[in-house]
C-alpha positions in Angstrom: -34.9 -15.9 40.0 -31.5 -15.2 38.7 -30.4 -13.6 35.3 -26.8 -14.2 33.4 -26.0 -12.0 31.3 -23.7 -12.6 28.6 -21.3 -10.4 28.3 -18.4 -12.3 25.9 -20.3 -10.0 22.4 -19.2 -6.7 24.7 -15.3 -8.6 25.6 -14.8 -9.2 21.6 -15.8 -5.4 20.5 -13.4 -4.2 23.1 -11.0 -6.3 22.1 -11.4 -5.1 18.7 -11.4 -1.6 19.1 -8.3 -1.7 20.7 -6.5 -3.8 18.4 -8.3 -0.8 16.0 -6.4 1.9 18.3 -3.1 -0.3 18.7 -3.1 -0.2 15.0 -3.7 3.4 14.4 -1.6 4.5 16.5 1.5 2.4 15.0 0.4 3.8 11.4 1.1 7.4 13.3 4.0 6.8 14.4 5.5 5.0 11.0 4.1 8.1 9.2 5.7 10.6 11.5 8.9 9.3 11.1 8.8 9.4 7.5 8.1 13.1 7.5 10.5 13.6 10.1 13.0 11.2 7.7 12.0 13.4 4.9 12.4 16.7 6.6 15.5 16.2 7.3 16.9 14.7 4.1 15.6 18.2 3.0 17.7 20.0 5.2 20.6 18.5 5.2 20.9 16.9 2.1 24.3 18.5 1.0 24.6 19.9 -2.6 26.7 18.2 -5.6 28.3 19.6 -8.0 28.6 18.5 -11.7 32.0 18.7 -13.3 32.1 22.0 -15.5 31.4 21.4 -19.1 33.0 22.4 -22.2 31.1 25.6 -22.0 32.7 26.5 -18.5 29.2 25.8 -16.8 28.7 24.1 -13.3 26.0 23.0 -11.8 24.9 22.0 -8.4 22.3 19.9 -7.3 20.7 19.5 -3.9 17.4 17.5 -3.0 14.7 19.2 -5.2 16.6 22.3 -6.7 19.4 22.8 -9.5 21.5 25.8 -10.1 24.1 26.1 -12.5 26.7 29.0 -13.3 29.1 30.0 -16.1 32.1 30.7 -14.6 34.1 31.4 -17.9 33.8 31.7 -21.6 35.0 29.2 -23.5 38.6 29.7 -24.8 38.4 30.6 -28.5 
């Protein structure tokens, strides 16, 4: 007496739980490197400055922050 076993249902679950992990693992790494991208545009994102207005105020810009100054009074 001899039994067979089918084992193709166990081969196809395999198959797609690594496809599963394959795929997860590639979202990871796309998502790391957009932090890491975004990180560093923080960091090294240089700041620019506006041209002084008729006020004598400049400011400057980088990534998420502004600052601006009055360097003079306005001649009167």
């Amino acid at each position: 007496m001899s039994v067979v076993v089918d084992t193709s249902g166990i081969h196809k679950h395999a198959a797609k739980r690594d496809l599963a992990a394959l795929l997860a693992g590639v979202a990871a790494l796309v998502f790391a490197l957009a932090v890491l991208l975004y990180v560093l545009w923080l960091i090294l994102a240089q700041p620019k400055a506006t041209p002084f207005d008729a006020d004598g105020v400049r400011c400057y810009r980088a990534a998420f922050e502004m600052a601006c100054l009055k360097t003079a009074e306005p001649a009167r």
